[in-house]
C-alpha positions in Angstrom: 38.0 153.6 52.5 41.9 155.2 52.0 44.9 153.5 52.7 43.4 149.9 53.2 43.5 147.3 50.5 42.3 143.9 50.6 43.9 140.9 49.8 41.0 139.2 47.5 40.7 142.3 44.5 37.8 142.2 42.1 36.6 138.2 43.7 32.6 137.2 44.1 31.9 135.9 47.4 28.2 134.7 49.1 27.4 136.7 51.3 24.6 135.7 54.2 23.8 137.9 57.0 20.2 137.5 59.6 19.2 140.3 62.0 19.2 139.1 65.9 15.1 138.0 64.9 16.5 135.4 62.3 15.1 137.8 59.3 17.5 137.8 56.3 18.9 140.9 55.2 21.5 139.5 52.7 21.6 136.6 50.6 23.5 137.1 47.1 26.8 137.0 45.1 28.9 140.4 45.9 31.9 141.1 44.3 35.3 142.8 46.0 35.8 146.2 44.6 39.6 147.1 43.8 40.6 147.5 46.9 39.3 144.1 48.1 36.8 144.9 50.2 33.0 144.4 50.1 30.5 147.0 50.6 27.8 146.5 52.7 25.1 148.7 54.2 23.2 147.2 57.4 20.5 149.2 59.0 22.2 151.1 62.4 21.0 149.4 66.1 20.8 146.0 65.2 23.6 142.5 65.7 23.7 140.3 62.8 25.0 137.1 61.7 27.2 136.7 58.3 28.7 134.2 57.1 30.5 134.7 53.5 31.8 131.8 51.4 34.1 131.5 48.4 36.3 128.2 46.7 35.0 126.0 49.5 36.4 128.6 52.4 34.0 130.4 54.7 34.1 132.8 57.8 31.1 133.3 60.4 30.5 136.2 62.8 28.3 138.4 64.7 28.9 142.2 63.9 26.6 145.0 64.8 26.0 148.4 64.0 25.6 150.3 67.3 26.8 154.3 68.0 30.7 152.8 69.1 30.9 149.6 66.5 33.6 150.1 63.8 32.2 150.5 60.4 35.1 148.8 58.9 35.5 145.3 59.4 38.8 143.7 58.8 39.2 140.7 61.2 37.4 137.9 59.0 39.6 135.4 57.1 38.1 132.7 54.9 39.4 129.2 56.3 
């Protein structure tokens, strides 16, 4: 990514995410990079489910990774 930055540099979150079929595809600690975001890679075709935690704040969604879904995500605030 250029010319985005994150607010949240160099932080470890939980990150959870479950395919459509309920299978999980992520359940670990990642950790910002310097420009505050994470980096994931999901399989393309599928909806998912992720939920990330960190200091008692969390944020759910549904994202998915079809041929006209952004590939940057930047709408999810931990409350």
């Amino acid at each position: 990514m250029t010319g985005c930055q994150g607010e949240l540099v160099e932080k470890e979150f939980d990150v959870y995410i479950e395919d459509e079929a309920g299978n999980v595809v992520v359940d670990e600690k990642r950790m910002t990079q310097q420009n505050g975001f994470i980096d994931l890679w999901l399989p393309r075709d599928h909806k998912y489910k992720i939920k990330i935690e960190s200091d008692r704040k969390s944020v759910e969604s549904e994202i998915s990774t079809f041929g006209n879904d952004p590939t940057c995500i930047t709408n999810m605030q931990l409350m």
